[in-house]
C-alpha positions in Angstrom: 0.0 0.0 0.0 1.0 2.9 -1.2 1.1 6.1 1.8 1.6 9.6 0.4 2.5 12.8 2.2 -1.4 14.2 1.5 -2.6 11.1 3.7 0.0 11.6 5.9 -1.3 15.2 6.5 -4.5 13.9 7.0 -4.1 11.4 9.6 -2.1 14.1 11.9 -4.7 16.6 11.4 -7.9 14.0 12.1 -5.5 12.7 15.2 -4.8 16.4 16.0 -8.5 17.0 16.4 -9.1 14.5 18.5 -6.4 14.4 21.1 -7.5 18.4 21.7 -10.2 17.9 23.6 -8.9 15.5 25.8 -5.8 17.2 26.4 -7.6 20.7 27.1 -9.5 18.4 30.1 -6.7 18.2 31.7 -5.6 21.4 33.9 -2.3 23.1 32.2 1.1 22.8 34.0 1.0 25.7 36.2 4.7 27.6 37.5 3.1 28.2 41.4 2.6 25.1 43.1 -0.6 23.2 44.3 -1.7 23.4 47.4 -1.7 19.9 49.5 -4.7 18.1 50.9 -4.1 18.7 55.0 -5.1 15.1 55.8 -2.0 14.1 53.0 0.1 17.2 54.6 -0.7 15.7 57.9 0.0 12.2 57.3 3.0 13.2 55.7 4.4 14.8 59.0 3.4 12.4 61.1 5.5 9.4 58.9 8.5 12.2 58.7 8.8 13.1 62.2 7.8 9.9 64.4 6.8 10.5 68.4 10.3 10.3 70.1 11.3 7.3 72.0 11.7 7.2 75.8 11.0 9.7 78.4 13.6 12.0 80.3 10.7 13.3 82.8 11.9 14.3 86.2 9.6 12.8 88.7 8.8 11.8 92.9 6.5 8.6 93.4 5.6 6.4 96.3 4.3 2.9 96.1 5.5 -0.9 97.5 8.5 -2.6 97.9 8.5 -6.3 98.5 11.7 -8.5 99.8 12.4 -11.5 98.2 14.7 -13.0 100.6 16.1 -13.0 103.8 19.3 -13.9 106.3 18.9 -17.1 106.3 18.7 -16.7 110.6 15.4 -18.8 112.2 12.2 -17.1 112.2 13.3 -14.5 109.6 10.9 -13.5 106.8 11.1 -11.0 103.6 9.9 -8.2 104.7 7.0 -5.6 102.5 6.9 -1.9 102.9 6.5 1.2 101.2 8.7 3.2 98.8 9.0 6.9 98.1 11.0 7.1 94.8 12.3 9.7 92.3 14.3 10.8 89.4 16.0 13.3 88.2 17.1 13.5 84.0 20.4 14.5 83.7 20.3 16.7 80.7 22.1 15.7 77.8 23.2 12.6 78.5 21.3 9.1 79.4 21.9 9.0 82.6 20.1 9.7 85.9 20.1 10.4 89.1 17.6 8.3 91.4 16.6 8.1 94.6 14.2 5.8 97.0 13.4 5.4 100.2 11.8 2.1 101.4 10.2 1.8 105.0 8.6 -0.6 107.2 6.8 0.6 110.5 10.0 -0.4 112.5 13.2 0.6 109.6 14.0 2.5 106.7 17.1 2.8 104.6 17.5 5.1 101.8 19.5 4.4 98.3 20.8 6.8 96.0 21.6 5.5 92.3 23.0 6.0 88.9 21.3 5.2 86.2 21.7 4.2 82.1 18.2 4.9 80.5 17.7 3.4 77.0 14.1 4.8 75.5 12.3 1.3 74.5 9.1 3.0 73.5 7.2 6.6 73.0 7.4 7.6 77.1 9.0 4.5 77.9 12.6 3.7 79.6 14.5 0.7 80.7 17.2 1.3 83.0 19.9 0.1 84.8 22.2 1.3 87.2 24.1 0.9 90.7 24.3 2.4 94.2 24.1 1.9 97.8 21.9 1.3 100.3 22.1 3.2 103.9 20.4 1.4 106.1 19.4 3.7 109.2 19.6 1.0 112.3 20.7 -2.8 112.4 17.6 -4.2 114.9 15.6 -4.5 111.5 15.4 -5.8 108.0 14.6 -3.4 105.8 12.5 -4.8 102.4 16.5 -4.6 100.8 18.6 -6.2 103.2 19.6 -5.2 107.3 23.3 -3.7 106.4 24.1 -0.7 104.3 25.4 -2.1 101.3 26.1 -1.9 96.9 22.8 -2.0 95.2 22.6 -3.1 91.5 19.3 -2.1 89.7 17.3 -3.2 86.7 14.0 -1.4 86.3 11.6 0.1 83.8 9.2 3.4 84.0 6.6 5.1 81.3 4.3 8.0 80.9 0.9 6.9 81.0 -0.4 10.9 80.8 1.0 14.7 81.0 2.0 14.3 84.4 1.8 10.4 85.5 4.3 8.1 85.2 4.8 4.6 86.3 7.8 3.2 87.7 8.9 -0.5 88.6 12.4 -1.7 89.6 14.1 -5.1 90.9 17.3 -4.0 92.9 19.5 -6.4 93.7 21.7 -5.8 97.6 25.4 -7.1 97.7 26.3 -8.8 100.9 23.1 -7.3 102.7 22.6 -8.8 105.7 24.7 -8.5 108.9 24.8 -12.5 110.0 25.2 -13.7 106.3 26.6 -13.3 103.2 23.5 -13.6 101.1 22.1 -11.0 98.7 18.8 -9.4 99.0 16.5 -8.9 95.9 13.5 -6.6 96.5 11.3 -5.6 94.1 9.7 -1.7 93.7 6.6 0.1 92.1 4.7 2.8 91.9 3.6 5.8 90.3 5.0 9.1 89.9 3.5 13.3 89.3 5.9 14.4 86.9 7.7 18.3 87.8 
């Protein structure tokens, strides 16, 4: 078959005519640019900048400490009390300063610590740390031993609101007790108003 340049012509002008009013459908490239939908703007934030891991709130808490052993002597027990606990962030860095206080209605003994927080989760901390328990008198046992001694802790804490945190720790007494070598275990938790 023969095709000549008048049929050529043609068939771009009949194909020219019909591609024109599809093309003039669809909205011309424009220099300024289009304005997002917010719910694609907003989605697109919230993938670009994800809610930060861990929590370096400052806080003071009370709750119950439990023993998990004792010295071994006849007719002792593990002994329960209460706790007042709190931390403070130090500020750029992952450490922390902590403090608690656990009591029974005869003894308490009060153990400052170090900490190493590793962020797990949004408001949420693991953390571990050492460091040492002052026990105020030797008649009693105290929920952490009846002998001022090292402390090692493992322990966790989150933000459940603004201002309310929850705290838990298992804290681990070297050489704790006055007529043994054993080490006391207690365990710890509470909640805590955030300041």
């Amino acid at each position: 078959m023969n095709f000549s340049f008048n049929q050529a012509i043609k068939t771009i002008a009949i194909s020219t005519l019909a591609i024109v009013p599809v093309m003039s459908a669809i909205n011309p490239a424009s220099a300024a640019p289009k304005a997002t939908p917010k719910y694609i703007a907003q989605a697109a934030t919230e993938i670009a900048a994800p809610q930060s891991v861990g929590t370096n709130s400052n806080y003071l808490g009370a709750g119950i400490s439990s023993g998990l052993t004792n010295d071994n002597a006849v007719g002792s027990q593990a002994k329960s009390g209460g706790t007042l606990y709190g931390r403070y962030a130090i500020p750029q860095s992952k450490l922390s300063a902590r403090a608690g206080i656990v009591f029974t209605d005869k003894i308490s003994a009060v153990t400052p610590k170090l900490t190493y927080d590793v962020g797990v989760a949004p408001g949420t901390n693991i953390f571990v740390g050492a460091g040492y328990n002052f026990v105020n008198e030797k008649t009693a046992s105290t929920p952490l031993g009846n002998k001022s001694a090292p402390v090692l802790s493992l322990g966790v804490e989150s933000q459940l609101a603004n201002n309310v945190l929850v705290f838990g720790s298992a804290d681990l007494g070297v050489n704790a007790y006055q007529n043994s070598n054993n080490t006391s275990i207690a365990i710890q938790g509470g909640a805590g108003f955030r300041f």
